[in-house]
C-alpha positions in Angstrom: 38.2 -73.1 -83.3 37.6 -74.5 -79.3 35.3 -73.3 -76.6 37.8 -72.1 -73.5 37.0 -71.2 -70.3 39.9 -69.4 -67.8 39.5 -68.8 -64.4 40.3 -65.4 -63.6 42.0 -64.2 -59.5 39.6 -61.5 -59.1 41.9 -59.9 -56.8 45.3 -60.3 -58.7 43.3 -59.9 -61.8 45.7 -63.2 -62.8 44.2 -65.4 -65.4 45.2 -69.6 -65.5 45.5 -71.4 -69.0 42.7 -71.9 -70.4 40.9 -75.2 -71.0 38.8 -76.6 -73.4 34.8 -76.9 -72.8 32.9 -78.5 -75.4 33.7 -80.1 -78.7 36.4 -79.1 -81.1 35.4 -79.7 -84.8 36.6 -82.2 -87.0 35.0 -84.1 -90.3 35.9 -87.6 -88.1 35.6 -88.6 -84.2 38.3 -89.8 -83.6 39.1 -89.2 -79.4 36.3 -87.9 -77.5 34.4 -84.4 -77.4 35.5 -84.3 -81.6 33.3 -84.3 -84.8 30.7 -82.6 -85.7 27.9 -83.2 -83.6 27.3 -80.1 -81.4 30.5 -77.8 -82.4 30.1 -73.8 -81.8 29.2 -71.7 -84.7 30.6 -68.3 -85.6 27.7 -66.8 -88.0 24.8 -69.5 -87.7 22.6 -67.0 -86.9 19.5 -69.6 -86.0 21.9 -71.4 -83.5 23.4 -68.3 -82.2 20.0 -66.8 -81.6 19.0 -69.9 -79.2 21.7 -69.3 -77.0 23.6 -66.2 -77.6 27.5 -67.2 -77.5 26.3 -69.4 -75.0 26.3 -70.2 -70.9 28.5 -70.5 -68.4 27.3 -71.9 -65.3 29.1 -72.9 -62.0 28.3 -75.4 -59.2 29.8 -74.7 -56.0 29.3 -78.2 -54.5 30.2 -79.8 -57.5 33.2 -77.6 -58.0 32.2 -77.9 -61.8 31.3 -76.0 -64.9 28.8 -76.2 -67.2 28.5 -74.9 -71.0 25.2 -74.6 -73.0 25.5 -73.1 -76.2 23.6 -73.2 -79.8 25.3 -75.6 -81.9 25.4 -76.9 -85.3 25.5 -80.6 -86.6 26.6 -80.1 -90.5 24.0 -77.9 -91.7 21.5 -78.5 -88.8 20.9 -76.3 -85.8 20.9 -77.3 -82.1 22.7 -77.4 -79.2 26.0 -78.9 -76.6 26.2 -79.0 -73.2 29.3 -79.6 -71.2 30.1 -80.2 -67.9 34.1 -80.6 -66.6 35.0 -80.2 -63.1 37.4 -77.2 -62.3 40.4 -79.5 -61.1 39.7 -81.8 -63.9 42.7 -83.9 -65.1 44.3 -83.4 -68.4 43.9 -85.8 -70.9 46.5 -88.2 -71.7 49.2 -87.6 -74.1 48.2 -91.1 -76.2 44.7 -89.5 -76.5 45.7 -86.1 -77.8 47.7 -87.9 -80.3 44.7 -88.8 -82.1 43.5 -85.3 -82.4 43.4 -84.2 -86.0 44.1 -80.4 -85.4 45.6 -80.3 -81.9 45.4 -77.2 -80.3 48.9 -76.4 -78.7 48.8 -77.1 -74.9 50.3 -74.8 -73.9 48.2 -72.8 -75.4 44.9 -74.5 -74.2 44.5 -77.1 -72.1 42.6 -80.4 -72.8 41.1 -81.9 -70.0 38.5 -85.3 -69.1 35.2 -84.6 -69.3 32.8 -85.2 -66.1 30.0 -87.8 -66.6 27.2 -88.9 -64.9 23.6 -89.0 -65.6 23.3 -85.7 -66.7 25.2 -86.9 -70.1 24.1 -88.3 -72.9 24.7 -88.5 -76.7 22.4 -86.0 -77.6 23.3 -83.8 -75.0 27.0 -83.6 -75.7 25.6 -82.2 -79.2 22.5 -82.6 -81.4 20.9 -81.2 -84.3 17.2 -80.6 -82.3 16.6 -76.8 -83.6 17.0 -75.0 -80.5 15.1 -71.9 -80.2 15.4 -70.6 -76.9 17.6 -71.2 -73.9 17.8 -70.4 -70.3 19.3 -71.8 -67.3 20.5 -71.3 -63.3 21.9 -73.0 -60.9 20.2 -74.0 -57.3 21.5 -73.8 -54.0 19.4 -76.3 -52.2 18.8 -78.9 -54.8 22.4 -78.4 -56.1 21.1 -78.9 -59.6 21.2 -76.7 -62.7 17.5 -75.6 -63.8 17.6 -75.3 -67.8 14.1 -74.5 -69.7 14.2 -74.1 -73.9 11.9 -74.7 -76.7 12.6 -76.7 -80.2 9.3 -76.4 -82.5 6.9 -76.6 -79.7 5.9 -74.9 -76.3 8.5 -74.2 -73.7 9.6 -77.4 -72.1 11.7 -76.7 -67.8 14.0 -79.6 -67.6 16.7 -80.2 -64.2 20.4 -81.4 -65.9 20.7 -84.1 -63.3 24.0 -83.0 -61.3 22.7 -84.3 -58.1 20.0 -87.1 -58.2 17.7 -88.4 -58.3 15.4 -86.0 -59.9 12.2 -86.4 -58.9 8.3 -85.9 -60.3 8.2 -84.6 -63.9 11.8 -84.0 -63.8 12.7 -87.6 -63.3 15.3 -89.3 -64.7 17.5 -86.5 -66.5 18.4 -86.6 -69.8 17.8 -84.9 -73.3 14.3 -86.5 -74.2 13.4 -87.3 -70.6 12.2 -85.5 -67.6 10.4 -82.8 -69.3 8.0 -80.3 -67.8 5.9 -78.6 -70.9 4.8 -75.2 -69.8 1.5 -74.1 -70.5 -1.1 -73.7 -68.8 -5.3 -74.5 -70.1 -4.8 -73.0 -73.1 -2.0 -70.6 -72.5 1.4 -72.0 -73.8 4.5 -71.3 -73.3 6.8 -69.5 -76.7 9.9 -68.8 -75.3 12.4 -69.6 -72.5 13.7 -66.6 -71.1 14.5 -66.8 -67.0 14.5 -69.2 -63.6 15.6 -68.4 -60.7 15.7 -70.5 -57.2 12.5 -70.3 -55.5 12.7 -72.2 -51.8 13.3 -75.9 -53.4 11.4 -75.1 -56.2 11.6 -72.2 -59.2 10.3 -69.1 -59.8 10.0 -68.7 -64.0 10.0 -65.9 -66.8 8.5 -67.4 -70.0 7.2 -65.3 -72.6 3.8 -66.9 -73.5 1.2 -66.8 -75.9 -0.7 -64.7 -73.2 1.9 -62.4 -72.7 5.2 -62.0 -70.3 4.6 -65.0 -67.5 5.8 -65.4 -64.1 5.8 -68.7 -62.7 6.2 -71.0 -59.8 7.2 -74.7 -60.3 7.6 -76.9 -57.3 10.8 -79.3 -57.4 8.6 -82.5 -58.4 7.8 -80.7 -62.0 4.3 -78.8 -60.6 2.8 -75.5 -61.7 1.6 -73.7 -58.6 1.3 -70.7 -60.1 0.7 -68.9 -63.8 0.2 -65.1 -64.0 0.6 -62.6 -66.7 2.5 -59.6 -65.4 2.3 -58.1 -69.4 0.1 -59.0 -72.1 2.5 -56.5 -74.5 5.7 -58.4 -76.2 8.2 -57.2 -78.0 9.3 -59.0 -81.2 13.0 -60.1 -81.6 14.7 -57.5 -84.5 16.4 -58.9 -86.9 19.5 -57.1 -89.1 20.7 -53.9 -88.8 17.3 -52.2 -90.7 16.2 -53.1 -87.1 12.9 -55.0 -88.5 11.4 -57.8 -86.7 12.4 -61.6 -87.6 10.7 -63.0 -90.5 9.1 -66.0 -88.0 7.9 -62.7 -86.1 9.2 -64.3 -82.4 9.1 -62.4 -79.5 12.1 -60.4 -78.3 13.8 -62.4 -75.4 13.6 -59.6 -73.5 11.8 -60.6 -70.1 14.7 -60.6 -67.3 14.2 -61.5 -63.7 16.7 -61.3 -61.0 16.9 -61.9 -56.9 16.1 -58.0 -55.4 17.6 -57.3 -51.5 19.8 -60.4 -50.7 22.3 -61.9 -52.6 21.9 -64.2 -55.5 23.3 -67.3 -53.5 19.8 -67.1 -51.6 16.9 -69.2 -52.9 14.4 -67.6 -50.0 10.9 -67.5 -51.7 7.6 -66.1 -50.9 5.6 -63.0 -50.3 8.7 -61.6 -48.4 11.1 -62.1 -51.1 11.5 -59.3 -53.7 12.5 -60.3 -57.5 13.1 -57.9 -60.4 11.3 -58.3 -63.6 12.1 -56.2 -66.9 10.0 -56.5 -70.3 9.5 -54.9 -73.4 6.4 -54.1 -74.9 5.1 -54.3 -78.4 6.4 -50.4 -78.5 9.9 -51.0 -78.0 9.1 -49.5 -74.1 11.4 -51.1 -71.6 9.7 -51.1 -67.8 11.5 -52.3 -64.7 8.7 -53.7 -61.7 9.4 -55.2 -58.5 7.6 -58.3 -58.0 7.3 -60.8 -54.8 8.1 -64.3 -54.2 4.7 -65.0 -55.2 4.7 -63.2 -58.5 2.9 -60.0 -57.3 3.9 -56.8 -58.1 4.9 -54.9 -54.7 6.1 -51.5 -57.1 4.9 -49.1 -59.2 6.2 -49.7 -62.9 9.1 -47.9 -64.2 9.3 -47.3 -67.8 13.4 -46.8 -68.2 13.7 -46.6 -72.1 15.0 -43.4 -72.2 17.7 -44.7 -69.7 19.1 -48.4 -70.3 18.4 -51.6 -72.5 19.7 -55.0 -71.7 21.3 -57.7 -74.4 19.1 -60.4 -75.3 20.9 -63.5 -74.3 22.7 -62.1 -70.8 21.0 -62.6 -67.8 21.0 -60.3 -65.0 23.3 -60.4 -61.4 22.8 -59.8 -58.1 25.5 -58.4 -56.6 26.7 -59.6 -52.7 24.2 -56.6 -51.4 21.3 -57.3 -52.8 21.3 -54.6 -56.2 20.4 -56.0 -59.6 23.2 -55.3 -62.3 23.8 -55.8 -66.0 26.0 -54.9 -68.4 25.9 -53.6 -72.5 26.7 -51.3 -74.8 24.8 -49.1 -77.1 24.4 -45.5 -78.8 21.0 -43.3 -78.5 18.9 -43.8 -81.4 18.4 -40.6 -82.6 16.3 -41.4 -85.6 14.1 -43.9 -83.5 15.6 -46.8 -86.4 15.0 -49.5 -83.9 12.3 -47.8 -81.3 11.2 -44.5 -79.7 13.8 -41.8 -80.5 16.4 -40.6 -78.5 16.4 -44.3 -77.0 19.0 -46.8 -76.1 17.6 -49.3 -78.6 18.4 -52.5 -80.8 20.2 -55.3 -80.3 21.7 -55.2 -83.6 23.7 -52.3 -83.3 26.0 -52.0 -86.3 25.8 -51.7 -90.3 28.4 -53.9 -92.4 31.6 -53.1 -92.5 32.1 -51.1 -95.8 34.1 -53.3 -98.4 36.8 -51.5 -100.4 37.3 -54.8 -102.4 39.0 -52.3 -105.3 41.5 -50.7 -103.3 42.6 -53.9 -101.4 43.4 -55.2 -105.5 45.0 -52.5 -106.3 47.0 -52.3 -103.4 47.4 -55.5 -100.9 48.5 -53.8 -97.7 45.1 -51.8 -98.0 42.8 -53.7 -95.7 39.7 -55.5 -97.7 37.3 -54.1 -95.1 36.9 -50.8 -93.4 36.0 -49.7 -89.8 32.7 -50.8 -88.3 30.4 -47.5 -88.9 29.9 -45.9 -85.5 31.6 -48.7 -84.0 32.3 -48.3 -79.6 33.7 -50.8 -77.4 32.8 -48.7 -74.2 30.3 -50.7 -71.8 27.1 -49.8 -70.1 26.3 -50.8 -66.4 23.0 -50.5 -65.2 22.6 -51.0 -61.1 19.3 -51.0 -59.7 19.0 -50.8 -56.2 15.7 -52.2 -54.2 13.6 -49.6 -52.9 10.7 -52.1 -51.1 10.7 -54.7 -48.6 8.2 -56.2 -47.2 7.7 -56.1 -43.3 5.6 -59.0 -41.4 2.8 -56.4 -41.6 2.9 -54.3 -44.5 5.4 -53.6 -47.4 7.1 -50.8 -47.0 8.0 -49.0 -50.2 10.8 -46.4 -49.3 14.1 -45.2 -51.1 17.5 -47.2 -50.7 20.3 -46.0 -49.4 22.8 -45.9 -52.9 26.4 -47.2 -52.1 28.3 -47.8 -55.5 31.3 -45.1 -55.2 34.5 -46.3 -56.1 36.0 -44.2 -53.3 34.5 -44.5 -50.0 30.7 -46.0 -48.9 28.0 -43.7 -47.7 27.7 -41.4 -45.0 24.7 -41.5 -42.9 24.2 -37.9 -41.4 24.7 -38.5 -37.0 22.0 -37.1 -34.2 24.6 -36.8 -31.8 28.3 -37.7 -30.9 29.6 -39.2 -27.2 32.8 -38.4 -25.4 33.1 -42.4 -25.3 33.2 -42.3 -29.1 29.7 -43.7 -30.2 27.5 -41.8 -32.1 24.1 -42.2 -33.1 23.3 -42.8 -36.4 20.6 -40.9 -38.0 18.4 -40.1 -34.6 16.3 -42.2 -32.4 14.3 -45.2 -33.3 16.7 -46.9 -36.1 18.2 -49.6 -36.8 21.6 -50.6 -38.2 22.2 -51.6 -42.1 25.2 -52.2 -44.2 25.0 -50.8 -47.7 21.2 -49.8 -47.6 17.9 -50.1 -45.7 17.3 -53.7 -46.5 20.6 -54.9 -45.9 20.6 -56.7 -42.6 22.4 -59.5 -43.6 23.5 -61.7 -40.4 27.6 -61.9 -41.2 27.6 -58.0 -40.4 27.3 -58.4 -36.7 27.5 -60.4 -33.4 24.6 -61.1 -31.2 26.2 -60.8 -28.3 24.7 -61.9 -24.8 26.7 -60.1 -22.4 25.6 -57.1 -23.8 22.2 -57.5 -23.5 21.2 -55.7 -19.9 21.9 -52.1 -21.1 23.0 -49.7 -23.7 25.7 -49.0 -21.7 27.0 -53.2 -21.4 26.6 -53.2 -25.2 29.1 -50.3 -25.8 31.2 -52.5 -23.6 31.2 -55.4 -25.7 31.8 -53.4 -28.7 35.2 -52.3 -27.2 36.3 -56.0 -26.2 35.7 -57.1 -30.0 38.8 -55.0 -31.6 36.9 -55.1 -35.3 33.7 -53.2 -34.0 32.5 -50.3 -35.9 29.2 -50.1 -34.0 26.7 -51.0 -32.6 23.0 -52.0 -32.3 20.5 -52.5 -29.5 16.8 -52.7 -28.7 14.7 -54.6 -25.9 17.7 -56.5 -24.4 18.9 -57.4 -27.8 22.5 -56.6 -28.4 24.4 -56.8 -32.2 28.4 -55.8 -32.0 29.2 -54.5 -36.0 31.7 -55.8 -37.3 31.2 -55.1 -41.2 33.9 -53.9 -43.6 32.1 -51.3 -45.2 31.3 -50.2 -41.6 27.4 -48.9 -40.9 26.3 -46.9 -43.5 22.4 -47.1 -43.8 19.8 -47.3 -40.9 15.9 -48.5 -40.8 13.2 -46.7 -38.8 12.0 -49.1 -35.9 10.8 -48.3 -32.6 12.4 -48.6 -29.8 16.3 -49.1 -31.6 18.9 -47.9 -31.0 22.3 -47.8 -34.1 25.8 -46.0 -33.0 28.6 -45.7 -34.7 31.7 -46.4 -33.4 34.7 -44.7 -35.7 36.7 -42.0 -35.6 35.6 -38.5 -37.0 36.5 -38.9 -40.9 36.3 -42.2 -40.5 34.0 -42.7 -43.8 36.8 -41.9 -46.0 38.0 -46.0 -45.6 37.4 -48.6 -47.8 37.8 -52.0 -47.7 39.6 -53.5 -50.1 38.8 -56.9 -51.5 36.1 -57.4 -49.0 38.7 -56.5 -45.8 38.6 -58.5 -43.7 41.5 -61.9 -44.2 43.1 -59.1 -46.5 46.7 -57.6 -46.1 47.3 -54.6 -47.7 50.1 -54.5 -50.7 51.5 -52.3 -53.2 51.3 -52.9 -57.0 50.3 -56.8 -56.7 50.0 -59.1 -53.9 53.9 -59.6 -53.5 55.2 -55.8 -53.3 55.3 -55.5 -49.5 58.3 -53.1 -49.0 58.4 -51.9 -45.1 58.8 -48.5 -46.8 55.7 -48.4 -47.6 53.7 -48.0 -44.2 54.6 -47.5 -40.3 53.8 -50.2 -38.2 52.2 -49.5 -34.8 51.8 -52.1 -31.8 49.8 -52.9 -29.0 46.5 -51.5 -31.0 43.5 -52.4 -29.3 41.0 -51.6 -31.7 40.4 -50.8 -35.6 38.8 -47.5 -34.1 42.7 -46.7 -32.5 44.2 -47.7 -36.2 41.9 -46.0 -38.4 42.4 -42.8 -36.2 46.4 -43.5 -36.4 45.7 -43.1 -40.1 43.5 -40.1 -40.1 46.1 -38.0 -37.9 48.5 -38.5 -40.8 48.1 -36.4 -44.0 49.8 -38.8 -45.7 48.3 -42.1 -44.8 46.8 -43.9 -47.9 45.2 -46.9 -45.3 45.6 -49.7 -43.3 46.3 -53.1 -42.1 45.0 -54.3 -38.8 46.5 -57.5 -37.4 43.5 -58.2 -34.7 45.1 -61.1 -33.4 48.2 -59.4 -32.8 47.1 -55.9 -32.4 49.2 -54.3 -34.9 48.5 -51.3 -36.6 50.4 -50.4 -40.5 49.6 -47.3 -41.6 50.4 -47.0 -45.1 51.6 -43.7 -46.8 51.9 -45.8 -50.4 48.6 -46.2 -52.5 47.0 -49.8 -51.9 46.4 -51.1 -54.8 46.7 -55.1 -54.0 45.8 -57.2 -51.1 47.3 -60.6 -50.2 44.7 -63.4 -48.3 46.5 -64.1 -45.0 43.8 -64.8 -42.0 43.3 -62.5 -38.7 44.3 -59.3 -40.6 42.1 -56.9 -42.6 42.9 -54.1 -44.6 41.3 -50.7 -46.2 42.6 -48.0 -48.7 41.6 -44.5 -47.7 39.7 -41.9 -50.1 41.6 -38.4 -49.8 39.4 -36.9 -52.9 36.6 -35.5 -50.6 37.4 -32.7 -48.0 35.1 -30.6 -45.8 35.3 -27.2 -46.3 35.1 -25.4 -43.0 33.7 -28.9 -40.6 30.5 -31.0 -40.6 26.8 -28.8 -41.1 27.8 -26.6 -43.5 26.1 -25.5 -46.9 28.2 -24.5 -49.8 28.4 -21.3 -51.5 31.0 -19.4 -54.1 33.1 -16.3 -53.2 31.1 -15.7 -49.9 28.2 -17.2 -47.5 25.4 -15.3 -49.3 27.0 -16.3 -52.7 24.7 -19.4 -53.7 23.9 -18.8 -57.5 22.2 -21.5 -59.2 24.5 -21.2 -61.9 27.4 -22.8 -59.7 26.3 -26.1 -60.0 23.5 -28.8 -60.8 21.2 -30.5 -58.6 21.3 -34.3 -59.4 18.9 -36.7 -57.9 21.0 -38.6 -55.6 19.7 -41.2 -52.2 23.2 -41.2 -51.1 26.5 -39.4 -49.9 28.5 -42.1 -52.3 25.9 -41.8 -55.4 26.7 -37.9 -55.1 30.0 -38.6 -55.6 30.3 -40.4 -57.9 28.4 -38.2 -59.9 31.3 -35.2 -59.2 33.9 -38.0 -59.9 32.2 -38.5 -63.4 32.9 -34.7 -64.2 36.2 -33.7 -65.2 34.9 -29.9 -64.1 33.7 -30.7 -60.5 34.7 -28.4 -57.6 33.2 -30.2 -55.2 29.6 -31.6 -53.7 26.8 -30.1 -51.1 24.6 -33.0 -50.0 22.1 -33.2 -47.7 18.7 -35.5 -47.1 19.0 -36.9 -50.6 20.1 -33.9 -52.5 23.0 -33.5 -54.6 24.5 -30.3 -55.7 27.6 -30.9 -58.0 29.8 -28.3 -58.2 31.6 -26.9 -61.0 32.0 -23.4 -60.5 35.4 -22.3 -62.1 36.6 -20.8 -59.2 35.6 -23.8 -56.9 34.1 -23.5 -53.5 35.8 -20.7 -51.5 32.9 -20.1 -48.7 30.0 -21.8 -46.6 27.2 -21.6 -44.9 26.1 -23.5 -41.8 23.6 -25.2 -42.3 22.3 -28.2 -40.0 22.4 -31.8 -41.6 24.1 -30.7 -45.0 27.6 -31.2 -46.3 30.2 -29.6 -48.2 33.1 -31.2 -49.8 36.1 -29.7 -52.0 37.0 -32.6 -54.9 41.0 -32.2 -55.1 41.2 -35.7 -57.1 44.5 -37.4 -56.6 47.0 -37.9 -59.5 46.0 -41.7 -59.6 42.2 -40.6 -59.2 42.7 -37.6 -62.4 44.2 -39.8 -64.7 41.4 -41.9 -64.3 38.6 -39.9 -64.6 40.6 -38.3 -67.9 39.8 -42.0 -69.4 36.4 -42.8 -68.1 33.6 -41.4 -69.9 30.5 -42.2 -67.1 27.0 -40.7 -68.3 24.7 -40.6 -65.5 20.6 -40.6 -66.0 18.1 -41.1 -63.9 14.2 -41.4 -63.5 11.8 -41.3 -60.6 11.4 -44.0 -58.5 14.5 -46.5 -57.2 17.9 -45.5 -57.2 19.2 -45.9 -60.8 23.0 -45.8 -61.6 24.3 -46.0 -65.3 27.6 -45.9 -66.0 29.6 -45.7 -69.2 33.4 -47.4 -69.1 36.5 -46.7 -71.8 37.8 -50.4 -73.1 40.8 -50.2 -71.1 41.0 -54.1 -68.9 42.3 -52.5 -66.0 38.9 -49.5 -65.9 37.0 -52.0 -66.3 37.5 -54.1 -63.3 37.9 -51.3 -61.3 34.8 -49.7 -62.4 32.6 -53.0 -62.7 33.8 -56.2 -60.7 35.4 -53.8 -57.7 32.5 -51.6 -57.4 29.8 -53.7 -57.7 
């Protein structure tokens, strides 16, 4: 058995050969990165529990991955850590000679190890007894920050990528440039999170105290040690879901970078990080804490609703929500915590043995199915819901965009001849996915447009990509964002309009848009069939509304360079990277039923029984959505302000109401989007306080990249 790691196209969804990472076992050394020092197990159960399967860590300025995984030296536990860069030359053939089981290259590739001081004997493999692991990259120090324990307290270490290390963290290596954790008399038990915190780290240790947060400067300092929870959970072992016999704490403390993406290292009491715990109960609680360990929420306790694995650590996705992913059933007979609970982290009995009938008969197999055994997965999304001003925090709902067909609709205060509309009244200003997302590749500051209202609406037509517009106090910001403006935040004196075409909500952009060409079943099927191409196109606004005057039209490409329009009648389901065009894929699902303002009802306008559909807790047009796209008996949706009706009266919607600020739409999926939703079994709960999505997903490859890497 090797370690492999394969790069993966995320938009082709091709995979490369994969290469080796790590040591592959053998009773002698005889090349390099064989033996038996540091080799992977498959059921050393002390190694495993260290580090999971292990960690896979990338270094953007290194252009180089690193491994860390519990490992096994003979009958000793421990640890490996690799490093190889991702254009890493192969090894030569007169080394791979001297292989004693060769793995076929063609197969897997074996390539030259990176070195540097990061490496030493002991790290490459070592019997040290591992016990805990944890580790993330920084994008100021370009360094990875790794924190474990062996048989003592928690010990935060930097691996030495880019030196020199300085302080307590100088000079890298296994035994050297340690930084024990603990604090008076409060020690650190267990590594379980770090995360970039300005050029320093901000820590999640599970202490003798309680679950810590922590803040270590880059020299190796403690500036700060707070307990956020006294309660721990303690780590189950087996499937009788009873606690380890050493009785050690549960790995569960999780923290994660809230309201800006997670290549941001931003710290302080503006930043927003999410912690998750479990107490001594089994209860699971969600808190929103700033850059200075203080928590800026109210607690959520969300054990009824999700559970996370104990070795994975938590995402941030490009737009600032926190994501993980797992799999589990309800525990109905509160086996492994309160009932009627996502719980355990064991999740399976033994496979039942039917050693007699495998004798008797060969081709019967020696073990049966796993009892109760599912391979669908669980995503969890948590979107922020505060942000601090340079006043005051302000603790309001998020705007939810995670549909799979089309981003959120804000609902407009009024619409111009000229094409602008404002967006959600007087006194806002312009987001991108939510409230909090102002990020500054969205838009254009642009000085012409600063003397009026009128002079920014200007240079929003001169910039062919504008979707909008933002301006206050001279200040003017052209949109240019994919996804288009689909969130606003109250501030004096601001002023947001959009600048699409009616229905122009309904496009998405696919692969992020922009540098995107639009293709058929993989990036090569272009066939001219496929779309009619338009010239002399001024503006996306001109294209987009070329599309929506055609029933048929599936989406776009826009050629801003050379003003050329495609407007595709063929389903997008590729994209090619070519620079100066963009593309986006329209969602035809969702239609109005009788125009905008309008309430839905069943066989007339007073028809409106409650039996017609369910009310679902929704902070978005998209979230609603994608809670009728989850139903295989959904008619159709009425939002409005935050509320969702789903429909699923069996006779659909057949009448409205008007109704100011509220929308109706009819669900007529398309063949592509039914035989989807056929597959995809998506439970939806929810609890008060942030927007909360969980999602179930069937095993299929292809649902699963739709429904996790695409979406999220």
């Amino acid at each position: 058995m090797v370690l492999a790691v394969c790069e993966l196209n995320t938009t082709s969804m091709e995979k490369k050969k994969p290469w080796q990472i790590g040591k592959q076992y053998q009773a002698e050394e005889t090349a390099p990165n064989t033996g038996i020092w540091g080799s992977l197990p498959l059921s050393a159960w002390f190694a495993q529990r260290s580090a999971g399967y292990g960690y896979l860590v990338y270094s953007p300025f290194h252009r180089s991955w690193t491994a860390w995984y519990g490992a096994s030296v003979g009958s000793h536990t421990g640890f490996a850590m690799h490093t190889y860069h991702r254009d890493a030359p192969m090894i030569s053939a007169e080394e791979y000679e001297k292989y004693s089981y060769p793995v076929p290259r063609d197969q897997v590739e074996l390539r030259e190890e990176a070195s540097g001081p990061w490496r030493d004997h002991h790290r490459t493999g070592t019997g040290d007894h591992q016990a805990s692991a944890a580790l993330s990259y920084h994008p100021k120090l370009q360094d990875i920050g790794l924190q474990k324990h062996t048989h003592g307290p928690v010990y935060m270490q930097q691996y030495g990528l880019s030196p020199p290390t300085e302080g307590a963290f100088a000079p890298p290596g296994h035994k050297t440039g340690r930084l024990e954790l603990s604090v008076g008399n409060d020690t650190g038990l267990q590594a379980n999170t770090l995360k970039p915190c300005g050029e320093g780290w901000l820590v999640g240790i599970i202490a003798e105290s309680g679950n810590v947060c922590a803040k270590i400067s880059r020299l190796g300092e403690i500036l700060l040690w707070k307990v956020i929870e006294a309660s721990v959970g303690k780590m189950p072992c087996g499937s009788s879901g009873k606690n380890c016999g050493d009785q050690a704490p549960g790995r569960m403390l999780r923290l994660a970078r809230l309201g800006v993406d997670s290549e941001s290292s931003d710290c302080g009491p503006e930043q927003r990080f999410l912690m998750g715990f479990e107490k001594s109960d089994k209860s699971r609680w969600l808190v929103e804490l700033d850059g200075d360990c203080k928590e800026v929420s109210e607690r959520s306790d969300v054990t009824l609703h999700t559970h996370w694995p104990l070795y994975q650590d938590w995402t941030t996705t490009a737009e600032g929500a926190v994501a993980w992913v797992t799999s589990w059933h309800l525990d109905r007979e509160g086996r492994w915590g309160p009932v009627n609970s996502p719980n355990g982290v064991w999740p399976y009995d033994p496979k039942p043995m039917n050693e007699d009938a495998h004798e008797a008969s060969p081709e019967t197999p020696l073990f049966g199915p796993t009892p109760d055994a599912t391979n669908a997965a669980k995503i969890t999304v948590y979107y922020p819901r505060s942000m601090a001003t340079k006043s005051s925090t302000a603790s309001t709902a998020a705007t939810t965009t995670v549909s799979a067909t089309q981003a959120s609709t804000s609902s407009s205060a009024g619409t111009g001849g000229d094409g602008f509309e404002e967006v959600d009244g007087l006194g806002r200003a312009c987001r991108g996915a939510h409230e909090n997302d102002n990020s500054g590749s969205h838009y254009q500051v642009v000085a012409s447009g600063s003397g009026s209202l009128e002079l920014c609406k200007e240079a929003c037509l001169l910039e062919p990509l504008c979707n909008g517009l933002e301006f206050s106090r001279g200040r003017c910001e052209v949109w240019t964002r994919p996804g288009g403006i689909r969130a606003t935040k109250a501030l004096s004196n601001f002023r947001c309009l959009r600048y699409e075409p009616p229905g122009a909500s309904s496009f998405q952009p696919m692969d992020g848009g922009l540098g995107r060409t639009c293709r058929g079943a993989n990036a090569n099927d272009n066939s001219p069939s496929y779309y009619s191409t338009h010239e002399n196109v001024d503006s996306l606004f001109e294209c987009k509304a070329l599309c929506l005057k055609n029933a048929e039209c599936k989406g776009i490409e826009y050629g801003f360079l050379l003003r050329r329009c495609e407007v595709w009648t063929r389903a997008v389901q590729a994209t090619e990277s070519v620079e100066g065009f963009a593309c986006w894929a329209r969602d035809t699902d969702f239609q109005p039923v009788s125009g905008t303002d309008q309430a839905c009802r069943g066989a007339h306008s007073k028809d409106n029984s409650a039996n017609y559909y369910t009310v679902v807790r929704e902070q978005s047009l998209d979230a609603c959505k994608l809670a009728c796209t989850g139903r295989t008996d959904c008619k159709g949706i009425e939002y409005s302000a935050g509320r969702c009706e789903v429909w699923t009266r069996p006779e659909g919607i057949q009448a409205t109401f008007p109704l100011k600020g509220f929308s109706c739409l009819r669900y007529q999926p398309s063949a592509s989007t039914a035989a989807l939703v056929q597959k995809k079994s998506r439970s939806r709960r929810h609890f008060l306080g942030p927007a909360f999505l969980q999602t179930g997903y069937q095993p299929s490859v292809t649902e699963f990249t739709e429904g996790a890497v695409t979406e999220l």
